[in-house]
N, C-alpha and C positions, 0 to 999 in steps of 0.2 A: 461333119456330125456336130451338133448343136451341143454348150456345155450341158443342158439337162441330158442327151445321154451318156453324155460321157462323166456325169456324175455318179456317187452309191446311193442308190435307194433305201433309204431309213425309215424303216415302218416300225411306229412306236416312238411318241413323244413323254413317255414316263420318266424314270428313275434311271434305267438302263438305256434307251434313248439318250437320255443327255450325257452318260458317260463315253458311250458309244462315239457321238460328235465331238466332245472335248477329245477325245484320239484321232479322229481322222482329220480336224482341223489341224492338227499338230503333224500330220502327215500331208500336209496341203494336198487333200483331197473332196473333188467338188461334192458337195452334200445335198441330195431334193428328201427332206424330212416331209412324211406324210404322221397326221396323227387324226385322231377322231374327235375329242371334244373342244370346245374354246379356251378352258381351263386351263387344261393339259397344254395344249398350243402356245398360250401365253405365259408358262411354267418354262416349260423349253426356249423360248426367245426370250425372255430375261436369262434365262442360266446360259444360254448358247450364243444369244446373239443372230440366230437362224430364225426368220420366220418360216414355220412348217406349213407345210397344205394340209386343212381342216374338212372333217365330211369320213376321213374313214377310207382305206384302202379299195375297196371297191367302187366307191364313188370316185377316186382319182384315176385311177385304169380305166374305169368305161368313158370318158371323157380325153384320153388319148389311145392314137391308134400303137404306139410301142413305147416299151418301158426300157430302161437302163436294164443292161445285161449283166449289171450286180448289185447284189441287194442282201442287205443287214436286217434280219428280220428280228424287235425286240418289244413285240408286243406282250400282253398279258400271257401266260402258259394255255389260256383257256380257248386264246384265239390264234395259237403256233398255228394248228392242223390247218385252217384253212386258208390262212394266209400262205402257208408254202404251196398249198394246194392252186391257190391263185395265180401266184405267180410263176411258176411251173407251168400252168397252163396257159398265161401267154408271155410265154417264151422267154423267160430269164433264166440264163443257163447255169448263173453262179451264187449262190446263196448262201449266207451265214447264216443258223437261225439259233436263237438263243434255245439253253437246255430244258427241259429235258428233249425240243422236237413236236411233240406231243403228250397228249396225259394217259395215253393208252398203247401199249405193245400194237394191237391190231391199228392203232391210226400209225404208228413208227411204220411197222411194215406197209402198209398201203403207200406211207410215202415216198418208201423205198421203191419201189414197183414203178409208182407214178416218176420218180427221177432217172430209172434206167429207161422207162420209153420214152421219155423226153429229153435222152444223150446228155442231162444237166449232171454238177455236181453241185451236192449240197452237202455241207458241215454242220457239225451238231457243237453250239461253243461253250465247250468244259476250260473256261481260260484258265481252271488253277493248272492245268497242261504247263501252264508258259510263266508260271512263280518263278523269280530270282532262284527260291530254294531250291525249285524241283531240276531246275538247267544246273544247279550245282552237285542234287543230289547223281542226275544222270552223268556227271562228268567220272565224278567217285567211284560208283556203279561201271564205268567202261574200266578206268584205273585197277581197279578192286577183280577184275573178270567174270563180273557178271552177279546176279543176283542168283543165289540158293534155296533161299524162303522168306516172307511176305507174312504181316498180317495187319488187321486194320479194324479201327472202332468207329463205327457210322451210326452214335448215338443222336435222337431228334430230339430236341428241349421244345416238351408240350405246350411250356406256357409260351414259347416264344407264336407258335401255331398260333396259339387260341387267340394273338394279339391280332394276326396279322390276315388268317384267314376263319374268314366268322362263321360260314357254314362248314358243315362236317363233311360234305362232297369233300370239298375242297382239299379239307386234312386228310382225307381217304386218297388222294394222289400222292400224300410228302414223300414214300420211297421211291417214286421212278422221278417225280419233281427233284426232290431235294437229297435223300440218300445217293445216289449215282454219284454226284458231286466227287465225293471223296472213294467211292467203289471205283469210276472212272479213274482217277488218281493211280488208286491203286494197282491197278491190271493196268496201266499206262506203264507205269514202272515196273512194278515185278512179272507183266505176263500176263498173255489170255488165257482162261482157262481150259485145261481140257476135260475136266471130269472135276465132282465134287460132289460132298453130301451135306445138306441140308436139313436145320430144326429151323421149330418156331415154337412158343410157348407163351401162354397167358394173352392176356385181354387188355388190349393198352384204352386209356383213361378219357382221351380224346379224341381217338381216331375208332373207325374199324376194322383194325386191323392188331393182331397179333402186337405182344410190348417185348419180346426178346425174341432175338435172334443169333444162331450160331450156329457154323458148319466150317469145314474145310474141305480140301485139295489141292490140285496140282496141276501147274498150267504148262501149255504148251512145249516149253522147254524145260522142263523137270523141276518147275521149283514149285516146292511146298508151299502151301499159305492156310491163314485161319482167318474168320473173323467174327467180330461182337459184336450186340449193341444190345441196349436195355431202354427201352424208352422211359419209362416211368421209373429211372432211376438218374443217378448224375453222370457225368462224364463229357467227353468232348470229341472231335472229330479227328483222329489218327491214322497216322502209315507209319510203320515201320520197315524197313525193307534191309535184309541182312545179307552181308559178301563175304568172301573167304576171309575177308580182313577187317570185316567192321559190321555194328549196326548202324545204322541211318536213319534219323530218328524225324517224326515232322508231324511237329505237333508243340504250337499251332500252325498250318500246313503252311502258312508263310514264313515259320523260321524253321532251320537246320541243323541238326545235334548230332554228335558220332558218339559211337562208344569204340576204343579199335579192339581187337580182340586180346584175350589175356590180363584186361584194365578193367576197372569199376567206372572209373571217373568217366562222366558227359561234358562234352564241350562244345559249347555254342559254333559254330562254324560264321565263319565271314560273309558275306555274299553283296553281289553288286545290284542291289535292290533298288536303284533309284527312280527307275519307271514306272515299279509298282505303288513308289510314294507319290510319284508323280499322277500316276491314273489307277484307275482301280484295277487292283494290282490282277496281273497278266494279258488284260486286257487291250495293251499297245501291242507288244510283239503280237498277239493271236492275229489282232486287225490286221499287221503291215503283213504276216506272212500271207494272211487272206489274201490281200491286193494285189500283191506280188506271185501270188499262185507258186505261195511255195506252202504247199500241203501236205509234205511230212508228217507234220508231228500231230496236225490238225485231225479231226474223227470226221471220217464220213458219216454218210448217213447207213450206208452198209456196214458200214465195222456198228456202229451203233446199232441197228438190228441184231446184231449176231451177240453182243454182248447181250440185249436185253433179253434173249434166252437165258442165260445164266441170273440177272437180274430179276427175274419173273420165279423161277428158281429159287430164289433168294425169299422173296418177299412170299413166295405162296409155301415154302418148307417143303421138302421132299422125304422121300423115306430110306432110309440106311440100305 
């Protein structure tokens, strides 16, 4: 087998693209980077050192009769759907594709459909999964026996939106784009849910979509959880997750705070963070376990469906 198959197919030479490569370089692993514009292309081989193939993921597939049987998919959000869709259909069995998957529940699910008849497996990469903190929160969490109840703040700062994405389509995706982030997180550590009830209130400022949010319940294995957010107000991106013996505190979600019970006092916790200073943080373990096909801790694309029930839920408000 020639090294281009037995390289990872990198689609998307952006921001994520190049961080994506400084990890697998670092994991001496062969890289065929495809990207779309010249720009772009010459952004990546200066930062990477890789010259990328130019023209666009479908002009480089039709032009070979078989692609690498793994592929990092880290394109725009706007062009997830049919680049997994691509590649699935000829024949790549192993795919990472950056979050949210896609920008709609019904394209999530279609993709799912499309990967069970295609015997593939594809992941959906929430790398805060693989934070220093959250490998430390989970150790605590087994120590402690188990988590009790859970709650969490997935507030979105408007202005940041308005900088970065100029039409309002665009902002009208930020909760399954960018809220999941830290809801992933959450239900990663304290539980899937199994039942819950849902508000929404008022008229956020930037988007169309609803400015607060708040409900609870109770996941799978018995434990409580609540959560917030206020768009058009301040705040920041939280978990909290509570055990017989302690809160656990993560925020901001890359550092680790305890409170143990009976005590007032917060205490920074230690943690062996040096990866995430080294690459963008969680991003090396998520890659090596990909490679290595150890998918534990990783989200499929089925578990991702099945949350974005709950997700959809969320973001549409339900009634008591």
């Amino acid at each position: 087998m020639s090294d281009y198959m037995n390289s990872v197919l990198l689609v998307g030479c952006g921001y994520m693209g190049q961080e994506y490569c400084k990890v697998l370089r670092a994991l001496q692993t062969g890289i065929c980077a495809v990207g779309r514009g010249v720009s772009s292309a010459e952004s990546f081989c200066k930062s990477t050192g890789i010259e990328p193939h130019t023209g666009g993921l479908t002009h480089f597939a039709r032009e070979r009769e078989e692609l690498p049987d793994r592929a990092i998919i880290a394109v725009d959000v706007e062009e997830l759907f049919e680049t997994v869709k691509l590649l699935l259909n000829r024949g790549v069995k192993t795919i990472l594709v950056e979050k949210p998957g896609a920008v709609t529940y019904e394209q999530i699910q279609e993709l799912d459909l499309l990967t069970e008849k295609c015997e593939a497996n594809v992941f959906v990469a929430y790398n805060r999964r693989f934070y220093a903190s959250v490998r430390r929160a989970q150790e605590l969490i087994t120590e402690d026996g188990g988590v009790s109840s859970f709650r969490l703040e997935c507030i979105e700062w408007g202005h940041k939106h308005l900088e970065v994405n100029k039409s309002r389509s665009k902002r009208n995706t930020v909760f399954l784009g960018n809220s999941t982030h830290v809801l992933d997180l959450a239900f990663y550590l304290g539980g899937v849910p199994e039942n819950m009830t849902c508000y929404t209130a008022g008229d956020c400022s930037w988007c169309d979509k609803p400015s607060r949010y708040s409900g609870a319940g109770i996941t799978k294995t018995g434990a409580c959880f609540s959560y917030f957010a206020d768009w058009d107000s301040a705040g920041r991106w939280s978990v909290e997750i509570l055990t017989p013996k302690r809160k656990l505190i993560l925020c901001p979600l890359e550092e680790l705070r305890s409170q143990l019970c009976g005590t007032v006092a917060v205490e920074k916790l230690e943690i062996d963070d040096e990866l995430d200073c080294r690459f963008k943080p969680g991003l090396y373990l998520q890659t090596e376990r990909f490679l290595r096909r150890d998918f534990k801790a990783l989200l499929s694309l089925g578990e991702h469906r099945e949350l974005c029930k709950f997700y959809q839920q969320i973001e549409e408000g339900a009634p008591a």
